[in-house]
N, C-alpha and C positions, 0 to 999 in steps of 0.2 A: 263666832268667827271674826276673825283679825279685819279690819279692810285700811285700802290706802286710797286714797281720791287724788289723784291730780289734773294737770286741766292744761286743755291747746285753745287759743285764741288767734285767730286770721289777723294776721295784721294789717291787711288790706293793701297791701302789696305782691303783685303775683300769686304764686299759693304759697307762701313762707307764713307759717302759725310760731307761735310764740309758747313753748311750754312751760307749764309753773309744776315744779314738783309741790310738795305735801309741806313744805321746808320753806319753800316760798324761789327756792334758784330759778334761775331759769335758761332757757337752751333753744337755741332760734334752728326751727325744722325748715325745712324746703328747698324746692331747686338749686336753690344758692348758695345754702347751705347745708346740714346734715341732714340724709333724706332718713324719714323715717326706717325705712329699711334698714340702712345702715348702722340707726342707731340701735337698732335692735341687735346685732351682732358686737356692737361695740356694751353695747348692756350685759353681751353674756361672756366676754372679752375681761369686763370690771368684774361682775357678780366671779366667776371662776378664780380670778386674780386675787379675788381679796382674803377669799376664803382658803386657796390654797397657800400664801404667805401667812393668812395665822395660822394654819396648820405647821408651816413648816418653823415658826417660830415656835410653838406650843411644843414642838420637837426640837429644837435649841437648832436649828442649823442657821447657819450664818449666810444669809442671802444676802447680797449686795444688790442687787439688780433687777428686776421680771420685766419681760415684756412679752406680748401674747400678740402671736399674728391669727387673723381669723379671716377664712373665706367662706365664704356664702354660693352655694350653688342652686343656681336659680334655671327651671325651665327658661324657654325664650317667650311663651302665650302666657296670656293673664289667667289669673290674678299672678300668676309669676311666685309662688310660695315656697321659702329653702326649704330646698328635700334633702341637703345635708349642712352639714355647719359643722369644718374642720377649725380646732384649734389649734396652736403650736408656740409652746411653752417654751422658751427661753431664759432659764434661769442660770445666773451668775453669783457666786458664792467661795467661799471655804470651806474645803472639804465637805459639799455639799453632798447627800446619801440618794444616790439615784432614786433607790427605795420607796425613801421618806418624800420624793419628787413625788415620786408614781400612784403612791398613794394616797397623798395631799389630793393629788388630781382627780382621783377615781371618788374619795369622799365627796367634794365639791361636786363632781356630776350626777353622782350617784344620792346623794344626799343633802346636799344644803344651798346650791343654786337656784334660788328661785324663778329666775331666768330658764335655766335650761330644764327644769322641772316644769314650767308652765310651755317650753317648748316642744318636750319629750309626750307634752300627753293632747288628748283632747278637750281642750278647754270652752265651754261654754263664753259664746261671747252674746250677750243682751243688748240691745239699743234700745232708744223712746228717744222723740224729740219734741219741741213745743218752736212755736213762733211768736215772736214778738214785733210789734208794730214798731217802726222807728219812730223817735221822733223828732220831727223837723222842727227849728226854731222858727221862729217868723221872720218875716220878708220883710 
């Protein structure tokens, strides 16, 4: 089995963590900035996008443009969990093949989004944690 590790760190400012993907980037989460939530729909906004333009390039059409609006619809009580996740595909092109649109889209959801493939199903989630003593320098 494939795996990918990455990692959030508190930056000890309010709750904004610091995330490092596997690559080393990284993307500052919290109030102030991209709440996790959010990024999660912006992950399946990317994962859908990328895959649908190589699709459509793998098809020779002439895309000039994508952009992908995405809403999240959220109960109002916690945990608050989207129970749907509308996309909407904007693409701009030459003679671009509705078809070859619709299709692009349906593989990516249906097939190679890992995102919305780990959204679509029930995924095992696992925890463990450990404590570590600080250590204070001396006085």
């Amino acid at each position: 089995m494939r795996t990918t590790t990455v990692s959030a760190r508190w930056t000890g400012e309010g709750l904004n963590y610091l995330g490092v993907d596997s690559r080393g980037h990284e993307l500052l989460m919290g109030r102030e900035n991209i709440t996790p939530g959010q990024l999660l729909l912006i992950a399946s906004a990317g994962c859908m996008g990328m895959d649908m333009l190589h699709v459509l390039q793998k098809k020779h059409q002439d895309v000039t443009d994508v952009q992908i609006e995405v809403i999240g619809y959220q109960p109002e009580d916690y945990p608050k969990p989207y129970e749907t996740v509308e996309l909407r595909f904007i693409v701009k092109g030459n003679n671009v093949d509705p078809r070859a649109v619709h299709r692009a889209i349906e593989l990516s959801r249906e097939k190679y989004c890992v995102v919305n493939q780990t959204l679509m199903r029930n995924s095992a989630i696992l925890t463990s944690f450990e404590i570590e003593e600080s250590v204070q320098a001396p006085a």
